[in-house]
C-alpha positions as CSV (number, residue, x, y, z in Angstrom):
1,X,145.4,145.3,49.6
2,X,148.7,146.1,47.3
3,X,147.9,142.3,46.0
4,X,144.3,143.1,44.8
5,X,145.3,146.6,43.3
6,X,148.2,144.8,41.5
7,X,145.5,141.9,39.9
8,X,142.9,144.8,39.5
9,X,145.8,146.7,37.2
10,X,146.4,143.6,35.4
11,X,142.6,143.5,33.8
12,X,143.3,146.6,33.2
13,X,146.2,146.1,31.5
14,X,144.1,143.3,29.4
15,X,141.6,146.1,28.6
16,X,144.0,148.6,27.4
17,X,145.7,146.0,25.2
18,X,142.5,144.7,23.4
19,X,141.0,148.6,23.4
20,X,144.6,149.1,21.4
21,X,143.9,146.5,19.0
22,X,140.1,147.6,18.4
23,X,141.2,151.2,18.2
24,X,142.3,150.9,14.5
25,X,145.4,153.0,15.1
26,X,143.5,155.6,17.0
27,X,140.7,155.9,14.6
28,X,137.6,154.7,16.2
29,X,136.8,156.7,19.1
30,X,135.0,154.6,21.9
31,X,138.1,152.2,21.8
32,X,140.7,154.8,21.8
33,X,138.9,156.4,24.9
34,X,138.9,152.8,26.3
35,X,142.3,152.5,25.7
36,X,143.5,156.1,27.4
37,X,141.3,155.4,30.8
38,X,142.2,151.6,31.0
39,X,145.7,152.4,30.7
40,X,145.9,155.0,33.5
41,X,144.4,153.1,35.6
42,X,146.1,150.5,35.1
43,X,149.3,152.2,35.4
44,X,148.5,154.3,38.2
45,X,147.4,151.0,40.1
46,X,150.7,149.3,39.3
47,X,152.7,152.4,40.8
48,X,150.7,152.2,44.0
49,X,150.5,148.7,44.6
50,X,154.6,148.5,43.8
51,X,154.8,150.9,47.1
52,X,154.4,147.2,49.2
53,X,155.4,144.8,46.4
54,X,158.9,144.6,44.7
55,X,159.3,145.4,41.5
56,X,160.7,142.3,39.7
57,X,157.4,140.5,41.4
58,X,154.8,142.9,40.8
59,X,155.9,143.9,37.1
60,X,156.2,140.5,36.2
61,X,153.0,139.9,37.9
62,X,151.5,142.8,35.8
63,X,152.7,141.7,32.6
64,X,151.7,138.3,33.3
65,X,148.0,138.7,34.2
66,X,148.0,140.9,31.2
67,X,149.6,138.9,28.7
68,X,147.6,135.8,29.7
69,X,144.1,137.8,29.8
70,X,145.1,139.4,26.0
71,X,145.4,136.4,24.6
72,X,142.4,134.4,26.1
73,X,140.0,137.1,25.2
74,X,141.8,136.8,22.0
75,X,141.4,132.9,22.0
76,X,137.2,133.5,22.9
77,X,136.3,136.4,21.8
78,X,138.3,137.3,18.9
79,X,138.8,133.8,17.1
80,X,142.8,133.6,17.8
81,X,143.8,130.2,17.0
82,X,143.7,128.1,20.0
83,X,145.6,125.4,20.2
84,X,147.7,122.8,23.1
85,X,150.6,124.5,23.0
86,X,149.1,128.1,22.9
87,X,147.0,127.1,26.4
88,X,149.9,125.4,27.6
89,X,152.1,128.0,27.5
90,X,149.4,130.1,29.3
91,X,149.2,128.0,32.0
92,X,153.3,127.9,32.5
93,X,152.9,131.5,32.5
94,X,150.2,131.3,34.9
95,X,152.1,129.4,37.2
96,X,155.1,131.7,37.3
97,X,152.8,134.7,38.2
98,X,151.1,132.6,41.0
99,X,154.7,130.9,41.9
100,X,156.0,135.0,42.5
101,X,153.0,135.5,44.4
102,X,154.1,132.6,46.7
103,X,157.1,133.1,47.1
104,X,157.7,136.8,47.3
């Protein structure tokens, strides 16, 4: 169950980061309020699901899913550059956070 918190809380951690970006420096409303319950819960998920996981594993599992799911919504939603090198170095990433699921 830690696992599927721990994946859960990175979306989360995707929402939070694009709701940052839409927010306009806290000047839209709707985004910031997006921002503020995405990143609780996202952080509030992390702390629980680091009660079963170590640290080093599930941070880096955290930050991964998150970084990763930033910058594909940012590739297809929000006209990012996309590029070989770009995806491939979303995949490497993607196989680091799946290699410390593995191997934890």
């Amino acid at each position: 169950m830690a696992w599927v918190v721990l994946v859960i809380s990175g979306f989360l951690e995707t929402a939070w980061a694009i709701a940052l970006g839409r927010s306009a420096g806290f000047t839209r409303l709707v985004p910031s309020i997006v921002f503020v319950v995405a990143l609780v819960l996202s952080m509030i998920g992390l702390a629980w699901a680091l009660r079963e996981i170590p640290i080093g594993t599930g941070y880096a599992v955290w930050v991964g899913i998150g970084a990763v799911g930033t910058a594909v919504v940012g590739m297809v939603a929000l006209n990012e550059p996309v590029s070989v090198a770009r995806v491939t170095c979303l995949l490497l990433v993607v196989a680091g956070v799946v290699g410390l699921k593995f191997f934890h």
